[in-house]
C-alpha positions as CSV (number, residue, x, y, z in Angstrom):
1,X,107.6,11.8,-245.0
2,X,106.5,12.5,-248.4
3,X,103.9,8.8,-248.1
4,X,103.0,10.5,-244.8
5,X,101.7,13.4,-246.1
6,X,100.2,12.1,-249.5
7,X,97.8,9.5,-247.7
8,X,95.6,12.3,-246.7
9,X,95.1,14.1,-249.9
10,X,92.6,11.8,-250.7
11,X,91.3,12.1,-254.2
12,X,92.8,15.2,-254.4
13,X,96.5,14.1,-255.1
14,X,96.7,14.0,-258.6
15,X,96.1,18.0,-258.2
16,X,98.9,17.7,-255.7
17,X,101.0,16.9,-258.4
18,X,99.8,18.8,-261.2
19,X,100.3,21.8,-258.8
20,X,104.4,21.2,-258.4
21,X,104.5,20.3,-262.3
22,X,102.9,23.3,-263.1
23,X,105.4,25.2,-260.7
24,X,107.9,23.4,-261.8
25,X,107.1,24.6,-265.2
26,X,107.2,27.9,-263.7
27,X,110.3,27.9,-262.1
28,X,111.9,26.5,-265.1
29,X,110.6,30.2,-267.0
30,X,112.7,32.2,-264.1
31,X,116.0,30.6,-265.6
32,X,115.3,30.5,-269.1
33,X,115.9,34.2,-269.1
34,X,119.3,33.5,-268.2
35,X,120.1,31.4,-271.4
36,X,118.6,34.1,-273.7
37,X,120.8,36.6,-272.1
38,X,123.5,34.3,-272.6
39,X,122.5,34.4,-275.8
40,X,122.9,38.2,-276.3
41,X,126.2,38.1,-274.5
42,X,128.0,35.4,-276.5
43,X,128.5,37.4,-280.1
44,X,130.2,39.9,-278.1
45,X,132.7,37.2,-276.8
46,X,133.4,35.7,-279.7
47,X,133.9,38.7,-281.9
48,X,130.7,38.1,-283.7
49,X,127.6,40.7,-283.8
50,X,124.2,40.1,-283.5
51,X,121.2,41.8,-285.7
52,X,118.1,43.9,-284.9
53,X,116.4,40.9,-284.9
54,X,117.8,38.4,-283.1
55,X,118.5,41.3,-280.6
56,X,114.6,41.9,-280.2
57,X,114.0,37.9,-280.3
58,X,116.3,37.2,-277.3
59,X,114.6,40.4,-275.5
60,X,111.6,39.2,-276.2
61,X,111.8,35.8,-275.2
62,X,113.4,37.2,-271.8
63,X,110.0,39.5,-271.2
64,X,107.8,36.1,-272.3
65,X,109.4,34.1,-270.1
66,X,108.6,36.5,-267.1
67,X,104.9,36.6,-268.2
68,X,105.2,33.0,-268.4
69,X,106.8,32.5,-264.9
70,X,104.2,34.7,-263.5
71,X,101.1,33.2,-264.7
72,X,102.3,29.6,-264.1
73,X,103.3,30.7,-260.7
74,X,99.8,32.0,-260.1
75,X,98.2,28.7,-261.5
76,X,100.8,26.0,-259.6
77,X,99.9,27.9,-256.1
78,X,96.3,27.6,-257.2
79,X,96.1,24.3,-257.4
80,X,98.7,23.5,-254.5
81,X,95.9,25.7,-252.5
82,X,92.8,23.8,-253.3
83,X,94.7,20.4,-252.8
84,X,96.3,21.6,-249.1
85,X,92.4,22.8,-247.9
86,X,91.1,19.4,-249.1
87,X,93.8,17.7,-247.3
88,X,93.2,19.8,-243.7
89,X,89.8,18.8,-244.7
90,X,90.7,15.0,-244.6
91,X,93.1,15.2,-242.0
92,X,90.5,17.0,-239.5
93,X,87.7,14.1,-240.4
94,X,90.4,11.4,-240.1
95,X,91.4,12.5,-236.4
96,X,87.7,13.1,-235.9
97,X,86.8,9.6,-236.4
98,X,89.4,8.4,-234.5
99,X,88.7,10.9,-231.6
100,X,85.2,9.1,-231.7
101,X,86.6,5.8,-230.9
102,X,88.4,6.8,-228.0
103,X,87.7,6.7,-224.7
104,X,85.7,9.7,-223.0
105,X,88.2,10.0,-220.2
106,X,91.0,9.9,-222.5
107,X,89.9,12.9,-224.3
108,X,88.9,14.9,-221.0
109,X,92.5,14.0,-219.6
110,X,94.5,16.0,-222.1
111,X,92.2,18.8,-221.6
112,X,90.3,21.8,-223.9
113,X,93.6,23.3,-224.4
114,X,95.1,20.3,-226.2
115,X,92.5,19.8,-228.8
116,X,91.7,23.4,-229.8
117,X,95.7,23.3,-230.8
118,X,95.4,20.2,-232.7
119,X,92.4,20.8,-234.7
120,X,92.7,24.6,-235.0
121,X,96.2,25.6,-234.7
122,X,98.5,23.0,-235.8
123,X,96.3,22.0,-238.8
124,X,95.7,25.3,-239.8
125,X,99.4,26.4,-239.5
126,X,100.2,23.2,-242.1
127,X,98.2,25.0,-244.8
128,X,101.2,27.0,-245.2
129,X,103.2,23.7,-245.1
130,X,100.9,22.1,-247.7
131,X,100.3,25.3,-250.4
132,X,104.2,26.4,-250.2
133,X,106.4,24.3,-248.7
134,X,105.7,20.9,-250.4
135,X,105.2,22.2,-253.7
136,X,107.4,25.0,-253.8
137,X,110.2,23.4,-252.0
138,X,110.4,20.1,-254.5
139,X,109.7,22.6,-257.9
140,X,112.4,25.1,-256.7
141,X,114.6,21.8,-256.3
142,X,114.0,20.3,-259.4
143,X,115.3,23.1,-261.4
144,X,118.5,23.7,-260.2
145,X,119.2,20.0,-260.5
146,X,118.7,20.2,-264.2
147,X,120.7,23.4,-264.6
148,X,123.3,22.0,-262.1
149,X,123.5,18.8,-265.0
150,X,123.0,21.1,-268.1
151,X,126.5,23.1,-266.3
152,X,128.6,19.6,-266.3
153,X,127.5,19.1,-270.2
154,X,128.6,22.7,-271.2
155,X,132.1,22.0,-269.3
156,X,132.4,19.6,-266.5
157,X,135.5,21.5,-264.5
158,X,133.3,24.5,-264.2
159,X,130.4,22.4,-262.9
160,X,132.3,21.3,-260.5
161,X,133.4,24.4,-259.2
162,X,129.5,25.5,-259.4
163,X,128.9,22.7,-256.3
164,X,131.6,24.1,-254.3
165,X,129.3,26.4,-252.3
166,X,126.6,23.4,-251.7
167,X,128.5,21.2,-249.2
168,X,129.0,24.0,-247.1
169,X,125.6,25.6,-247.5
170,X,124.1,21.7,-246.9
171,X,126.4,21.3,-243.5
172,X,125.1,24.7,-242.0
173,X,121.2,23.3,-243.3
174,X,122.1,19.8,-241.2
175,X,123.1,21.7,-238.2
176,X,120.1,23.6,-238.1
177,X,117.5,20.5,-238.6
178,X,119.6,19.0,-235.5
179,X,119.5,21.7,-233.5
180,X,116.0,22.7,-234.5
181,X,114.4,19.0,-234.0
182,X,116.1,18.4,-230.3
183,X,113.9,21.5,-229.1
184,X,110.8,20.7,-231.1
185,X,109.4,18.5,-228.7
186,X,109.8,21.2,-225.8
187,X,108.6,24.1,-228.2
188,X,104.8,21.9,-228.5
189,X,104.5,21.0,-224.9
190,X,104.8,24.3,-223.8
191,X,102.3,25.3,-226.0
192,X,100.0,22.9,-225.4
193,X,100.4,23.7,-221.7
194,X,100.2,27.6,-222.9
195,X,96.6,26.6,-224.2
196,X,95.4,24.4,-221.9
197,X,96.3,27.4,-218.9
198,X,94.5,29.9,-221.2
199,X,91.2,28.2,-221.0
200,X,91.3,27.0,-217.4
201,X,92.2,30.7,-217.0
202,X,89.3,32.2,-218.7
203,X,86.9,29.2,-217.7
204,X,87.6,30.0,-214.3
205,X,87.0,33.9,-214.0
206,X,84.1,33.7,-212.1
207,X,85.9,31.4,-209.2
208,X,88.8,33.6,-209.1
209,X,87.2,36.8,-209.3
210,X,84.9,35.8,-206.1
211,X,87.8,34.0,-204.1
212,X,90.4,36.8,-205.3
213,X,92.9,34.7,-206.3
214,X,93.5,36.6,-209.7
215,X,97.6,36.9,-208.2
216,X,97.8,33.3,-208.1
217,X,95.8,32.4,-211.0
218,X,97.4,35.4,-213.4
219,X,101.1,34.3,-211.8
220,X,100.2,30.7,-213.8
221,X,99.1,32.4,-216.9
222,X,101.7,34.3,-217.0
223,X,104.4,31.5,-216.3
224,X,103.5,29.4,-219.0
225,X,102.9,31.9,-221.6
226,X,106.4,33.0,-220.5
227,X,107.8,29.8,-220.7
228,X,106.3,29.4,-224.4
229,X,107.9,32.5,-225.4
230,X,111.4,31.4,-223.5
231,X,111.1,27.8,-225.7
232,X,110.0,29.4,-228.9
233,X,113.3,32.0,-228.8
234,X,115.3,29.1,-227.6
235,X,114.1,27.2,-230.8
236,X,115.1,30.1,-232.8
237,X,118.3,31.1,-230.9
238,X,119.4,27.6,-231.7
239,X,118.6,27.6,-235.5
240,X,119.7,31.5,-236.4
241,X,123.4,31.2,-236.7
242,X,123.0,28.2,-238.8
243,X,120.5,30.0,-241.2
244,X,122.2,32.7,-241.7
245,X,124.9,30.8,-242.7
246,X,123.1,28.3,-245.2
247,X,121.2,31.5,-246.8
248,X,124.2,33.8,-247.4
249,X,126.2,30.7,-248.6
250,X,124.1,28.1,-250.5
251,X,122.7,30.9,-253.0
252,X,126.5,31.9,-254.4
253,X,126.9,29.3,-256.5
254,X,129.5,31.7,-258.3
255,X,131.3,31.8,-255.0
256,X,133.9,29.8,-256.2
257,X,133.5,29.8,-259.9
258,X,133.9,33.3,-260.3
259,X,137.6,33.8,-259.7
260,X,138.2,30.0,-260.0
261,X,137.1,29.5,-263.3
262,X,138.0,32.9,-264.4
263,X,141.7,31.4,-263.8
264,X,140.8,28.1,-266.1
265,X,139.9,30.7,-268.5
266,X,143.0,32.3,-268.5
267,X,144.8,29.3,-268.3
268,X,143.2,28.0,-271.5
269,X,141.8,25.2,-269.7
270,X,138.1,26.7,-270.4
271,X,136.8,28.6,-273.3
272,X,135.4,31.6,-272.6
273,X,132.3,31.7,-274.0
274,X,131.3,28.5,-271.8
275,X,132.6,30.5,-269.0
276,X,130.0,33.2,-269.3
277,X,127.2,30.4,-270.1
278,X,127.8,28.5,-266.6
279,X,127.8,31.8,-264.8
280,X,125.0,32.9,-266.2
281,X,123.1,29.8,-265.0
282,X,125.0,29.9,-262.0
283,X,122.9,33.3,-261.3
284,X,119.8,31.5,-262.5
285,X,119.9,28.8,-260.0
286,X,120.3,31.0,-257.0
287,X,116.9,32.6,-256.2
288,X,114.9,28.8,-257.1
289,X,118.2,26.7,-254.7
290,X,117.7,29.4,-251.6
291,X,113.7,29.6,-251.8
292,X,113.8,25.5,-252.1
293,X,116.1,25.1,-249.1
294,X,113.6,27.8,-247.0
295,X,110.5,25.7,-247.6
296,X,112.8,22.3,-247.2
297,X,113.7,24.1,-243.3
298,X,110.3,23.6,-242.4
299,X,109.3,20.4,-244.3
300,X,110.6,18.2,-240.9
301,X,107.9,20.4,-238.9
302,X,105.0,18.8,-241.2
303,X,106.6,15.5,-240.2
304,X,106.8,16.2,-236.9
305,X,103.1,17.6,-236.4
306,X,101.3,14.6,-238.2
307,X,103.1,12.9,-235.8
308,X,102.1,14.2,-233.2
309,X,98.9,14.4,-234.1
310,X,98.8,10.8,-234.8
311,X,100.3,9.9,-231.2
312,X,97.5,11.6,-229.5
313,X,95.8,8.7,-230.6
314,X,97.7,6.0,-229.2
315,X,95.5,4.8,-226.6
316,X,93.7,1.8,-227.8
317,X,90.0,2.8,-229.0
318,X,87.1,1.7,-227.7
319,X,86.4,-2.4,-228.4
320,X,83.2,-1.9,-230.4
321,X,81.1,-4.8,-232.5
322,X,79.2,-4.2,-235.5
323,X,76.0,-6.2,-234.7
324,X,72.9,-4.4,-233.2
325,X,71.5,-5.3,-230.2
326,X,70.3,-8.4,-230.2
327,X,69.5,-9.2,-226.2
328,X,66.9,-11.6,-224.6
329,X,65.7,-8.8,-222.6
330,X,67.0,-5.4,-221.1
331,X,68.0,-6.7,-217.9
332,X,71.6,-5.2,-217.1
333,X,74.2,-7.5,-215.3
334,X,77.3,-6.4,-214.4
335,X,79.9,-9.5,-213.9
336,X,83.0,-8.9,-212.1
337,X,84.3,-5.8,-213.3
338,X,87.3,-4.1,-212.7
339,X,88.3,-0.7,-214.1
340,X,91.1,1.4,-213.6
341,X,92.2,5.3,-214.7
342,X,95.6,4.3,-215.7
343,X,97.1,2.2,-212.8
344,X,94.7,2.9,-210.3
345,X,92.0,0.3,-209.8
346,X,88.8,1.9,-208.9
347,X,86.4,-1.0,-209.0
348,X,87.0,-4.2,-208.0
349,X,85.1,-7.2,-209.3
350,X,81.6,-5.4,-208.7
351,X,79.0,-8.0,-209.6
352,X,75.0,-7.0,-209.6
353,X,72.2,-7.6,-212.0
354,X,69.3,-4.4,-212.7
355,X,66.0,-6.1,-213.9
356,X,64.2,-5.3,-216.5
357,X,61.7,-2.4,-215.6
358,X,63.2,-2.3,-211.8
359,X,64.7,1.3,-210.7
360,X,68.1,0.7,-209.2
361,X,70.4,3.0,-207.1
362,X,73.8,3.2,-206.9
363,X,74.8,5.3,-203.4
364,X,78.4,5.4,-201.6
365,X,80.4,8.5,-200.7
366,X,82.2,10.5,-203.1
367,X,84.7,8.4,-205.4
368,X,83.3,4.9,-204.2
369,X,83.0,4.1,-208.3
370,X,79.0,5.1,-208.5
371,X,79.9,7.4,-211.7
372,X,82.3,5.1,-213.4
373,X,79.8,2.7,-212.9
374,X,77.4,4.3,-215.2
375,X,80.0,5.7,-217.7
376,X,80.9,1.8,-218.1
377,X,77.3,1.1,-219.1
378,X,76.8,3.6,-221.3
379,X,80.6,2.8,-222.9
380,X,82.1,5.8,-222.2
381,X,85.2,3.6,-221.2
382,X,86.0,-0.3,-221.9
383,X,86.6,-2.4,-218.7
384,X,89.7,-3.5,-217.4
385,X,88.4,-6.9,-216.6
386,X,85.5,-8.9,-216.6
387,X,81.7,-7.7,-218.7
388,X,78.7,-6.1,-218.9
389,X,75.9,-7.5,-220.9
390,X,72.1,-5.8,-221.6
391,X,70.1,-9.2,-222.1
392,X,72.5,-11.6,-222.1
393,X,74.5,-9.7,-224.6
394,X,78.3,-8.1,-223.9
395,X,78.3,-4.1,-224.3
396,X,81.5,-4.7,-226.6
397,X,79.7,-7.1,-229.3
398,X,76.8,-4.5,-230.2
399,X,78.0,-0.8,-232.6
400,X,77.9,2.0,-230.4
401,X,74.6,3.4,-232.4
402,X,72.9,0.4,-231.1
403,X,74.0,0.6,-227.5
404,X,72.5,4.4,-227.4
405,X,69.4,3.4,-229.2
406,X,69.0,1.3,-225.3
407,X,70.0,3.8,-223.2
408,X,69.3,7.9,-222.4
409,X,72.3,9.1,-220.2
410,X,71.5,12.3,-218.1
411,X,74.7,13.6,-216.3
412,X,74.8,16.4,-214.0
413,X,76.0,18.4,-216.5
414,X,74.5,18.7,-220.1
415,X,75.9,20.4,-222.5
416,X,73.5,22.5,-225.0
417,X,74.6,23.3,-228.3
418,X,74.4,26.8,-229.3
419,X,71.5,26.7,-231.6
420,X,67.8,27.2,-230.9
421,X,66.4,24.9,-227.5
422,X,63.9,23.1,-230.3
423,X,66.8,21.5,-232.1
424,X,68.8,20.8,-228.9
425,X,66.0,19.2,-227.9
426,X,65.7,17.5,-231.1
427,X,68.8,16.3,-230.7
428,X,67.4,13.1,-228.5
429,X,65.7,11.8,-231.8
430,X,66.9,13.7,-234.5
431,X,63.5,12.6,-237.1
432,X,61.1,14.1,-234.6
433,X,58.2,16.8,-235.9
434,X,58.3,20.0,-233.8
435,X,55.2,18.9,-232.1
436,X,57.3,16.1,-230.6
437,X,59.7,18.5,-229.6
438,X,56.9,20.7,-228.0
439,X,55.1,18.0,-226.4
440,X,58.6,16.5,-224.8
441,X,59.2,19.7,-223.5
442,X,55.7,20.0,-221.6
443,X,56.5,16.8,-220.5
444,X,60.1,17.2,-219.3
445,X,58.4,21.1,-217.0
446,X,60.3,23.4,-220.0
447,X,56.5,25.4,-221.1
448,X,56.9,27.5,-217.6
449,X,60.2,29.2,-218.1
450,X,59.7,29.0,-222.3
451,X,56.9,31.4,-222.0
452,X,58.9,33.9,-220.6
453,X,61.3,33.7,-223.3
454,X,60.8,35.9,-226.4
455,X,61.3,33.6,-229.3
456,X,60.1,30.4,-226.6
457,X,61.5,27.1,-227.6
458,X,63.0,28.9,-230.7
459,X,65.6,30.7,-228.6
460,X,69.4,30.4,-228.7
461,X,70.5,28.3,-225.7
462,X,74.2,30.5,-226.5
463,X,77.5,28.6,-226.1
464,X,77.6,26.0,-223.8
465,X,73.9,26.9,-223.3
466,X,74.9,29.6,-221.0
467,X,71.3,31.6,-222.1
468,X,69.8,29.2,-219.3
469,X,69.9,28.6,-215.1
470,X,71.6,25.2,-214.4
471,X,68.0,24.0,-213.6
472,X,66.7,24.7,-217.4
473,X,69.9,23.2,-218.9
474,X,68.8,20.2,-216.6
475,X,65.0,20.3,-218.3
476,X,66.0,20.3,-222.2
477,X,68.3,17.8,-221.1
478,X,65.6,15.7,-219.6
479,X,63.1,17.1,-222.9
480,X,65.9,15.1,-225.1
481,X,65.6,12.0,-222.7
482,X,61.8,12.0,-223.0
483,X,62.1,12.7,-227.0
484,X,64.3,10.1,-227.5
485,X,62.3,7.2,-225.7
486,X,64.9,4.6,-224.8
487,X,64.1,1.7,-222.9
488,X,66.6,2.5,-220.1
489,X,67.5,5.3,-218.2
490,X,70.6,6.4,-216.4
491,X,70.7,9.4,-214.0
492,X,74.2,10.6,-212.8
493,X,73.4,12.4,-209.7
494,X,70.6,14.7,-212.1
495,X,69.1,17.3,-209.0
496,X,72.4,17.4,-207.6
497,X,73.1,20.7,-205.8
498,X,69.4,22.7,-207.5
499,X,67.4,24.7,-205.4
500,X,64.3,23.2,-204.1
501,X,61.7,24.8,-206.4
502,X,63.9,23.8,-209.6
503,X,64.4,20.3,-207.8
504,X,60.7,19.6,-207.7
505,X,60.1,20.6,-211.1
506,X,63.2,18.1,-212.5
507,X,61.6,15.6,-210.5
508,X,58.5,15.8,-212.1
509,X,60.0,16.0,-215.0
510,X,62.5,12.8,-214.2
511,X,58.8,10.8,-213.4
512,X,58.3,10.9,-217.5
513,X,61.7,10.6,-218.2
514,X,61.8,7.2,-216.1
515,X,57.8,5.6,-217.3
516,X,58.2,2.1,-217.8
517,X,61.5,2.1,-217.7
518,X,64.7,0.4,-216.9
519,X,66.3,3.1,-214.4
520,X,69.9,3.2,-212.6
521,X,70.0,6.2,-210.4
522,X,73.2,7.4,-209.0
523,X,71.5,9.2,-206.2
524,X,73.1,12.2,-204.2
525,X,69.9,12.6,-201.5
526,X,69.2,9.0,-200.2
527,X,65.9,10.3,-198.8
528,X,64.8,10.6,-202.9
529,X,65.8,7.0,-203.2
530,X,64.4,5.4,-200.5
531,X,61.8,3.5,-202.4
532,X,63.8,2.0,-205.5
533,X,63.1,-1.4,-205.8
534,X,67.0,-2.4,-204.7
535,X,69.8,-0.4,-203.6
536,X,73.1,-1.2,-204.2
537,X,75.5,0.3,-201.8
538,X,79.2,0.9,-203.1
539,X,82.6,1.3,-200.8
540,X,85.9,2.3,-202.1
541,X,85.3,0.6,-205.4
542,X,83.4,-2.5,-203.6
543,X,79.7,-3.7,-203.3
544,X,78.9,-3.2,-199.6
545,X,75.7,-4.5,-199.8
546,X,72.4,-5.1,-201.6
547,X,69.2,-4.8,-201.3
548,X,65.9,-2.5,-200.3
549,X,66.4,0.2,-198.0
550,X,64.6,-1.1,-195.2
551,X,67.0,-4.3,-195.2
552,X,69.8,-2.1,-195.8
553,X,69.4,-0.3,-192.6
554,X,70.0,-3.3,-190.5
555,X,72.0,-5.2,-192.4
556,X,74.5,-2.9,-194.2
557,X,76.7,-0.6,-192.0
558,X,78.0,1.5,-194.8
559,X,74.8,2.3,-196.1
560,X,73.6,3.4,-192.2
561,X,76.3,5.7,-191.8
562,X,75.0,7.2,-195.2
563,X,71.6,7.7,-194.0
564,X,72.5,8.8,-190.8
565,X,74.8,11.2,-192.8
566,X,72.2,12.3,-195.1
567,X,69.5,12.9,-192.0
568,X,72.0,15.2,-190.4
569,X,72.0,17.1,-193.6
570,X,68.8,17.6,-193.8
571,X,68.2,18.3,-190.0
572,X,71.1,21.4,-190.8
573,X,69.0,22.8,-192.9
574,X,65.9,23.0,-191.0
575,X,67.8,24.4,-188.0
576,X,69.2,26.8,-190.4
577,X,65.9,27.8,-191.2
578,X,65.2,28.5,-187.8
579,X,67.7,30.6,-187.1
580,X,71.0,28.3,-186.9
581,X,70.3,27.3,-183.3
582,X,70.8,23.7,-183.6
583,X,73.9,24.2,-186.8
């Protein structure tokens, strides 16, 4: 556990370990006093008398000691502090470069909830873990093992009588890890759940507020906060008797020696004087033994969290090459590829070429694979089977960097960061002047609603850029697309569901994003894609047909029902202009 924990402190180990010497050091000053009252207490076992001075030295060096144990206290937790941030520090870039390589799905399938735990809450909780536990649990050890040895010099019988108390105090410490450990799992699910419900929940307001479902969606919140409270008092329920028992018994290491020893005394079997000394270190190593065992308790849920941690990473990352692109050209050919979301195959052996400079779109009725499609090519996930190469060249060979120097990926959802539009914009081509910026967002129709703005293209966009409509979002987005000038162009479905005068702005703005490009379109109105030089037509995770939409028409039934489909639409919503006769 100890190797587990070490390899992310980094360079910052050796302070690791000068923090528990130091403490160590420390400790060792809370039981010298003990000898140096030994010292005082032996003349007046022995018959003998002690003088002003050595009286005054002994107090003395009882007082120093304390001083000493304070300050070195002070110091040790100093350093174990600056060596346990620099280690959360590690540990939160190591799982961040790992939740890179994953796969995009991956990390949306454990949900919000999951992550925000991991990389706020669990890390942050093993600060405590870090600073105290490790190197106040192994300095508070190390002590008593020394006095425990310095008792078996002075008079081995007594010694052993000193241990009695630890088998027992060890036992009730065993049954506690067991019983702790078997509900640890449990105890993290349900908190994981907990967190996950309490975003959904407070994502969600708006829905359930205008539906009115706040019974149904409260009754959920409430159910698995209840149930983490339920798993968290079980945890506890399970460990109490056991650690009431280890912490009343472990620290009376005189349990036993006390009226035991006393006896051997009597008996002649022990001098007295030796007597006194191993009781007085018996009461020395109290204190250090009980505060070691308390950080040892809670050693095992370190362990068990970098473990976790670690297994939220067991999917296989994402198969990535370290050349650039090297392609012929930047025609896109996808050869045979399957893919599927865990056991479910979604696509099944789709095989098309896009030519360089031709705009292609991918149509098909919800969940015929149109999406996946495009997440493929921009690598969001590896493919199950077969490839896809951009010039000849398989997505998997080239670095990830070099793949999205190729391509601009425009979902219909884009996030904005909350900083200032300029630098989300900047974002698409991070070296860019302002003017750049400026002129991208002319470009991508952002100068309309920018005026009206106070601070203009200097405004906070505010979390999740929730300072904008839907149809602005969409226009920065398309800004960074434009700024960033990549030879191809993917559009998942980008006007889907905007009102018409923010759809005829994006399409402007879409007619610089797409110049001269290479363009797959993944188009929601067919009537917008009618003139793409091919259309290729998907069906439950199959090509249905390819080809212009003239040909299409006669020659691919799947892609007449979606026209005919789509011209119904569009007919609704003239005769719901007029009054709903015809709807």
């Amino acid at each position: 556990m100890f190797q587990k924990v070490l390899r992310y402190t980094g360079r910052h180990r050796k302070t690791t370990y000068a923090s528990i010497l130091v403490l160590v050091a420390g400790v060792a000053m809370s039981v010298l006093p003990y000898f140096f009252l030994y010292r005082l207490l032996r003349p007046l076992l022995t018959g003998g008398s002690l003088t002003l001075e050595e009286t005054l030295f002994n107090a003395g060096a009882m007082a120093l000691c304390m001083v000493l144990y304070s300050l070195l206290y002070v110091e040790g937790l100093a350093l174990s502090h600056r060596s346990a941030y620099h280690t959360l520090e590690n540990l939160r870039l190591h799982l961040q470069s790992k939740l890179e390589k994953q796969p995009l799905g991956a990390i949306q399938e454990k949900g919000v909830g999951v992550w925000k735990k991991m990389f706020i809450d669990d890390i942050e909780s093993m600060e405590l873990l870090l600073a105290h536990a490790l190197p106040e649990g192994l300095s508070n050890l190390a002590v008593p093992v020394v006095v425990f040895a310095a008792m078996f010099l002075t008079d081995w019988k007594l010694g052993l009588l000193s241990l009695c108390s630890l088998p027992l105090g060890v036992l009730a410490m065993g049954m506690m890890y067991r019983s702790g450990m078997s509900k640890m799992g449990d105890y993290y699910a349900a908190g994981q759940k907990m967190n996950n419900t309490i975003v959904e929940y407070i994502n969600g307001m708006e829905v359930v507020k205008v539906f009115n479902r706040d019974g149904e969606s409260y009754h959920r919140f409430e159910t698995d906060v209840k149930n983490y409270r339920d798993f968290t008092l079980d945890w506890f329920r399970a460990c109490w008797l056991w650690m009431a028992l280890y912490t009343s018994i472990l620290p009376c290491v005189a349990l036993v020696l006390l009226p035991v020893g006393g006896y051997l005394v009597l008996a002649g079997a022990s001098t007295l004087p030796d007597y006194a000394l191993v009781l007085c270190m018996s009461f020395s190593v109290g204190p250090p033994l009980i505060r070691a065992m308390n950080f040892m308790s809670v050693l095992p849920q370190l362990s068990y969290k970098i473990d976790q941690m670690e297994s939220l990473f067991n999917i296989p990352p994402l198969k990535e090459g370290k050349t650039d692109f090297n392609g012929n050209d930047l025609q896109i050919r996808f050869e045979n590829v399957r893919f599927s979301y865990e056991k479910d195959e979604v696509l099944h052996g789709i095989s098309f070429s896009v030519p360089q400079g031709s705009l292609t779109a991918l149509v098909g009725e919800s969940g015929s694979g149109k999406s996946t499609l495009a997440k493929l090519l921009v690598h969001f996930y590896d493919v199950t089977d077969g490839r896809i190469t951009l010039g000849g060249q398989d997505l998997r060979e080239m670095s990830l960097a070099s793949l999205n120097e190729q391509i601009s990926f425009v979902a219909q959802e884009q996030f904005l960061f909350n900083t200032s539009l300029l630098e989300n914009i900047r974002l698409g081509r991070p070296g860019a002047t302002d003017e750049e910026v400026l002129a991208a967002a002319e470009r991508a129709q952002c100068g309309e609603f920018l005026k009206q703005l106070e601070k203009g293209i200097y405004t906070m966009a505010g979390d999740g850029g929730k300072g904008l409509s839907g149809g602005e979002r969409q226009r920065i987005a398309l800004a960074r697309a434009i700024l960033k000038n990549a030879p191809i162009v993917v559009l998942d479905e980008a006007t889907a569901f905007l009102d018409p005068e923010n759809e005829e702005k994006m399409n402007a703005a879409i007619a610089e994003v797409i110049r001269g490009k290479t363009v797959i379109v993944i188009a929601h109105r067919l009537q917008s894609i009618a003139g793409a030089d091919q259309i290729v037509v998907l069906d439950q995770g199959n090509v249905a047909g390819i080809g212009r939409h003239d040909t299409l028409r006669k020659t691919c039934p799947a892609y007449e029902k979606l026209w005919r489909a789509a011209e119904g639409a569009a007919a609704w919503r003239v005769s719901a202009e007029k009054g709903g006769d015809e709807a």
